[in-house]
ZABA-421005 format. One line per 10 residues: number of its first residue (from 1); their letters; for each residue y negated, z, x negated of C-alpha. Coordinates in nm, 3 decimals, padded with zeros to 5 digits. Each point is the difference from the previous one (the first is absolute). Layout:
! ZABA-421005
NUM) a) Y Z X  ...
This chain:
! ZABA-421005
1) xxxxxxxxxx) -02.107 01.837 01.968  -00.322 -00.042 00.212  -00.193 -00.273 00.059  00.030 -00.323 -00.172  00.186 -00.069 -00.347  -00.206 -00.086 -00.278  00.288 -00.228 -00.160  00.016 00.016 -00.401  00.142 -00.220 -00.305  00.132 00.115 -00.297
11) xxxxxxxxxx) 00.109 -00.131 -00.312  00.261 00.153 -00.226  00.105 -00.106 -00.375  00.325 -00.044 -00.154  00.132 00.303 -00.241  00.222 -00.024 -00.282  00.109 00.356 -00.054  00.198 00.151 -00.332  -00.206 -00.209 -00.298  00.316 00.069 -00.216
21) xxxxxxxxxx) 00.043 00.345 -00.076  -00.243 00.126 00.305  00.273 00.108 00.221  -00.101 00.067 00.336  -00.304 00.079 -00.173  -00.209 -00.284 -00.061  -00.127 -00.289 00.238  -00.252 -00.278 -00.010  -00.204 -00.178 00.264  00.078 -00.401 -00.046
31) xxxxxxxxxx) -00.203 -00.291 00.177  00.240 -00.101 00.271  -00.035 00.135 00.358  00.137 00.073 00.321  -00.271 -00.049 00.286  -00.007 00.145 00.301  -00.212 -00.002 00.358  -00.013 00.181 00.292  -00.059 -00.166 00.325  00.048 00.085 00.404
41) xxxxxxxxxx) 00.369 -00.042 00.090  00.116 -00.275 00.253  00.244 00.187 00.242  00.343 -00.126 -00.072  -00.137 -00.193 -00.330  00.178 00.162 -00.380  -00.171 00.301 -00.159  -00.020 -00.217 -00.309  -00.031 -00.347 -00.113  00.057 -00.090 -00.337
51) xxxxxxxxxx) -00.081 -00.314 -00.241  00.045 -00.040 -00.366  00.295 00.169 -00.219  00.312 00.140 00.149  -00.160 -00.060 00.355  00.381 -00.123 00.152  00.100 00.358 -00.103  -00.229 00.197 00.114  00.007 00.195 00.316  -00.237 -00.071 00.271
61) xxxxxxxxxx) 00.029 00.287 00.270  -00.026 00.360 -00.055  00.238 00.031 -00.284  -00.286 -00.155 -00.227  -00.089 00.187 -00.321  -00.374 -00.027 00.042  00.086 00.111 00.367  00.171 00.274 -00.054  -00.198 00.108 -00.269  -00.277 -00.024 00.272
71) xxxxxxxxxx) 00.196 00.224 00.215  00.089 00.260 -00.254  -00.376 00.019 -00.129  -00.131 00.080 00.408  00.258 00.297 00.046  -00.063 00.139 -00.325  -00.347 00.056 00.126  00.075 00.034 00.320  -00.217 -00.328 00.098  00.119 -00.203 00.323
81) xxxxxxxxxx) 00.199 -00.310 -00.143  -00.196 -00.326 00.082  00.147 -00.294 00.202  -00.070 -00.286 -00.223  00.156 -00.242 -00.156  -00.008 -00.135 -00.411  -00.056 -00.330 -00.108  00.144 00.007 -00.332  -00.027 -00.243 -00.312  00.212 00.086 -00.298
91) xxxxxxxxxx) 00.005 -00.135 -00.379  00.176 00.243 -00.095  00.376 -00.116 -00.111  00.292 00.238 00.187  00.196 00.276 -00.166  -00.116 -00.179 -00.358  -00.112 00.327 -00.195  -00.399 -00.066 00.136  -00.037 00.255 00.276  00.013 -00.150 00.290
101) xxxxxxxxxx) 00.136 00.265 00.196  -00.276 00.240 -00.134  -00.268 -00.254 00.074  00.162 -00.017 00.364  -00.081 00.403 00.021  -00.316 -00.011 -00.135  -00.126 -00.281 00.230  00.151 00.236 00.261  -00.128 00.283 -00.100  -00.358 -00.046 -00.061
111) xxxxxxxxxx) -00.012 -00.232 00.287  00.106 00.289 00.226  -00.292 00.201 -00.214  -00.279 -00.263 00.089  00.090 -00.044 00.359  00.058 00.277 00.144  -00.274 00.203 -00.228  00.225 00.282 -00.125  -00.208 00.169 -00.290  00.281 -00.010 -00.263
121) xxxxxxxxxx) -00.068 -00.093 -00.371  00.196 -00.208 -00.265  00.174 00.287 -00.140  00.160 00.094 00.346  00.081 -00.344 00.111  00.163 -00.070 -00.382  00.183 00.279 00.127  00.123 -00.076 00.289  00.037 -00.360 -00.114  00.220 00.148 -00.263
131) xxxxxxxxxx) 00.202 00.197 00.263  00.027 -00.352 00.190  00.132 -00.221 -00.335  00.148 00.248 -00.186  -00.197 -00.066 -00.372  -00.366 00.081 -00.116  -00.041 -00.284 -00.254  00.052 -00.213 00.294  -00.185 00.110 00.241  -00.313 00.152 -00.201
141) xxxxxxxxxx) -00.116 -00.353 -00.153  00.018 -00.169 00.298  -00.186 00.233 00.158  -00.278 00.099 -00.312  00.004 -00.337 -00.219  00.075 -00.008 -00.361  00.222 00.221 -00.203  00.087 00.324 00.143  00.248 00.274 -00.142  00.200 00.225 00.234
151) xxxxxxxxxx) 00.165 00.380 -00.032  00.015 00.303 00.206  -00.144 00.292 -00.128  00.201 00.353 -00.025  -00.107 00.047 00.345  00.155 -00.333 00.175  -00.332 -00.140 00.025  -00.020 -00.332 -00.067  -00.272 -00.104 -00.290  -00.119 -00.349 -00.048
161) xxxxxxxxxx) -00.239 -00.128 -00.278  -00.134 -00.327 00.044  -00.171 -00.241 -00.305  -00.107 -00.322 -00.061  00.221 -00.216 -00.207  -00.145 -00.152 -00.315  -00.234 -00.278 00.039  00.174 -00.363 -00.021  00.320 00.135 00.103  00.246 -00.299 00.116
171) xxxxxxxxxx) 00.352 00.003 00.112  00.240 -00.234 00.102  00.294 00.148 00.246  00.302 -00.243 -00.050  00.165 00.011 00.394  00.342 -00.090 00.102  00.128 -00.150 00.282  00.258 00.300 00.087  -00.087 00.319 00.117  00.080 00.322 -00.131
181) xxxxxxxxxx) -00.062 00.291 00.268  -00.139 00.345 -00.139  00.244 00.196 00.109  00.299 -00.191 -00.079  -00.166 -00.027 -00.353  -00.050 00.394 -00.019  00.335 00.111 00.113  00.137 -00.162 -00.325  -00.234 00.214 -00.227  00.155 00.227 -00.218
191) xxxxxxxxxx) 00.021 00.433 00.051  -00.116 00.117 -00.253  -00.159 -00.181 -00.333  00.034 00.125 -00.353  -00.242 00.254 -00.201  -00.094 -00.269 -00.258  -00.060 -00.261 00.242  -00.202 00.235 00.218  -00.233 00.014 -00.316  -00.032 -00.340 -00.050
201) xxxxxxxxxx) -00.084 -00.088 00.336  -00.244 00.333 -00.053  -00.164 -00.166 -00.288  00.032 -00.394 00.111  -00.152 00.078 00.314  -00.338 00.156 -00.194  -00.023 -00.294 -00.196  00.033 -00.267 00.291  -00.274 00.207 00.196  -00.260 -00.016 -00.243
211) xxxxxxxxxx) 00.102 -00.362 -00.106  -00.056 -00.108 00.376  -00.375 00.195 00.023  -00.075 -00.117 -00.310  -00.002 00.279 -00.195  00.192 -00.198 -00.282  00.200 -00.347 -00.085  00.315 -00.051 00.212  00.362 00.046 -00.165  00.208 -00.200 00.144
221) xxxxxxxxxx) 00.296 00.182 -00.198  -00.057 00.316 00.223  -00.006 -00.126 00.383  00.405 00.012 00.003  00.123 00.290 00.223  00.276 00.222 -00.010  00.031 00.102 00.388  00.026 -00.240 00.197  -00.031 -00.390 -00.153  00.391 00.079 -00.179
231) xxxxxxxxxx) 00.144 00.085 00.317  -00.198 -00.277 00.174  00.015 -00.298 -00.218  00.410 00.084 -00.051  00.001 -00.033 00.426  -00.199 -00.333 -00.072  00.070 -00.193 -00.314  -00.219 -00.283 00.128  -00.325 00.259 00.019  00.125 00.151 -00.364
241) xxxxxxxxxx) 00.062 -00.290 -00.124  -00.351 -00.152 00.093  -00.195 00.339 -00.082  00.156 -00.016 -00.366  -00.060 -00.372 -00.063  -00.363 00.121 00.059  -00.001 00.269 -00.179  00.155 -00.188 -00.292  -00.293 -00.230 -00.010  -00.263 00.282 -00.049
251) xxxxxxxxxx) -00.119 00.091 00.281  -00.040 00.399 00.162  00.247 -00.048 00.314  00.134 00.175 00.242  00.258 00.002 00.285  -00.251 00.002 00.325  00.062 00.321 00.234  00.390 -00.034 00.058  00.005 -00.373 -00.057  00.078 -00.294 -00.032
261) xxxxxxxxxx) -00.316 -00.111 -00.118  -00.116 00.063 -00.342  -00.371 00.024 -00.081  -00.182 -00.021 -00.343  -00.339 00.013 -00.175  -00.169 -00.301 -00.078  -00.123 00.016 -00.301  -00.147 -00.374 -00.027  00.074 -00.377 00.100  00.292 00.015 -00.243
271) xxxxxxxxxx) 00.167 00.310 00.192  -00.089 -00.188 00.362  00.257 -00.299 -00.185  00.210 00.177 -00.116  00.054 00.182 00.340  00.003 -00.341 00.220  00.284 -00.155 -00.238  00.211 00.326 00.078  -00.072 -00.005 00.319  00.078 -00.442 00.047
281) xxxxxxxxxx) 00.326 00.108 -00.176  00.075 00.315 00.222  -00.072 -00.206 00.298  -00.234 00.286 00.127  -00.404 -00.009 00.145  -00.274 00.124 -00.220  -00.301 00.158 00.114  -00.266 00.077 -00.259  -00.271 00.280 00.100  -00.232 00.199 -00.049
291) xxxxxxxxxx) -00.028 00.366 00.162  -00.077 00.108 00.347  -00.338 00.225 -00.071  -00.058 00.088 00.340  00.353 00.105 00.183  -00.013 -00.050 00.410  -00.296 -00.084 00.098  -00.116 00.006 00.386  -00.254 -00.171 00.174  -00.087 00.085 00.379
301) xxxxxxxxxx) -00.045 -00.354 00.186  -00.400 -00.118 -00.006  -00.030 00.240 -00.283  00.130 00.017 -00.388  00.108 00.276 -00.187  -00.082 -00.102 -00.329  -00.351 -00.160 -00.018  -00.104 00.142 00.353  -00.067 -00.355 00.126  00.188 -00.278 00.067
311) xxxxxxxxxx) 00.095 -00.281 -00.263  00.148 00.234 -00.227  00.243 -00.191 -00.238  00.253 00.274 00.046  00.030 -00.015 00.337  00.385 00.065 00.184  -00.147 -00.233 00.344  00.038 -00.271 -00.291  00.249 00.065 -00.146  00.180 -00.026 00.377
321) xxx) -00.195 -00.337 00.093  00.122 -00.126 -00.338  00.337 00.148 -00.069
């Protein structure tokens, strides 16, 4: 690059990806973020500095994930990489089921985008963000907000479709103290999966979609899966035992990404207690929230990219100063 950077923030939610029966094929934006600033690097100082979750564990020189995402977004468009360095504030929990690594590669990513002014839009970078993490209903939330669904067309290509979950929509995502790392988790998946639970999931995974936009009541009866969550919660009795217990009291539940945590629709106060005695028993964190509606979210410094102005209640410089 030429001339001086114009540093950027960004702000990028949590994802819980599957929603039951959505294999690889469902994800939702969830309001609890990774932030993340540029700023002019101090010659022998770390790339990164990081606060907030996981921050012992996470690198701080050029193996960083927002780094390399960085990196990988530059040579795909054949931009010069810029020297900087990332200041880095995370809330994200580690390896929990919540997309942290794909909130890493967005920040990365779009960060990359901003900076260096590559004229790319969101359905490239999901792309390459997807190329980066490995899963769409990861990646595609973080980066769009709300609920998105993810295939590939007969082409390869990959198609996204992003809506807005219904109004009022609360969740509470039960965390454990133990990590569980995707692809550890996905090695033990099965090879193939029966006819007649292929049409189940088929016909559970309808249901749950138009449950979660709305479209009619949730049942919680049909948000069991029959790819993944056996395979999963037989690896980790402590996650299966946890996600049935909830399940048994009502509530539409799920086993979050690849796990451990387990996330479930609020339905009113009485599901919210129900949830926090399972959890005090389980010995596990509960978060309850509401969707991400806006995805990552970048803001050039002395400028906003929301409201245009600054103050904006949204803003990633904040979350950093607060985080």
């Amino acid at each position: 690059m030429t001339g001086p950077i114009r540093h950027h923030s960004v702000r990028v939610p949590a994802t819980t990806a599957n929603l039951g029966p959505g294999f690889d094929a469902l994800g939702l934006a969830l309001d609890l973020h990774l932030a993340v600033r540029t700023r002019d690097r101090v010659p022998g100082a770390p790339r990164v500095s990081v606060r907030g979750e996981g921050a012992e564990a996470v690198p701080t020189d050029d193996t960083n994930l927002v780094w390399r995402a960085i990196v990988a977004t530059c040579e795909r468009y054949g931009a010069p990489v810029p020297d900087i360095a990332l200041e880095v504030a995370n809330a994200i929990p580690l390896e929990r089921g919540l997309g942290s690594s794909s909130a890493a590669i967005v920040a990365g990513v779009t960060l990359a985008r901003d900076i260096t002014g590559i004229r790319v839009g969101e359905p490239a970078l999901a792309e390459l963000a997807t190329e980066l993490e490995g899963h769409a209903d990861n990646v595609a939330p973080a980066l769009l907000g709300g609920l998105v669904a993810c295939a590939r067309d007969d082409a390869g290509a990959l198609v996204l479709r992003r809506a807005e979950p219904r109004a009022g929509l609360r969740l509470a995502l039960l965390v454990p103290g133990a990590r569980q790392a995707t692809a550890a988790s996905r090695a033990g998946l099965p090879g193939t999966v029966d006819r007649a639970d292929v049409v189940v999931q088929v016909q559970r995974t309808a249901h749950v979609l138009g449950a979660l936009l709305g479209a009619w009541p949730v049942v919680p009866g049909l948000a069991g899966d029959r790819v993944h969550e056996p395979s999963r919660t037989a690896a980790d009795p402590a996650a299966g035992g946890l996600l049935a217990a909830v399940r048994a009291d009502g509530l539409h539940a799920w086993l979050s990404g690849s796990g451990p945590t387990v996330a479930a629709v609020l339905a009113g106060p009485e599901d919210a207690d129900r949830v926090r005695t399972r959890a005090a028993a389980a010995g596990v964190v509960v978060h309850e929230l509401e969707p991400d509606l806006l995805g990552a979210l970048t803001c050039p410094d002395g400028g906003c990219g929301l409201a245009g102005s600054g103050g904006c209640a949204q803003c990633p410089r904040e979350r950093l100063q607060s985080g």
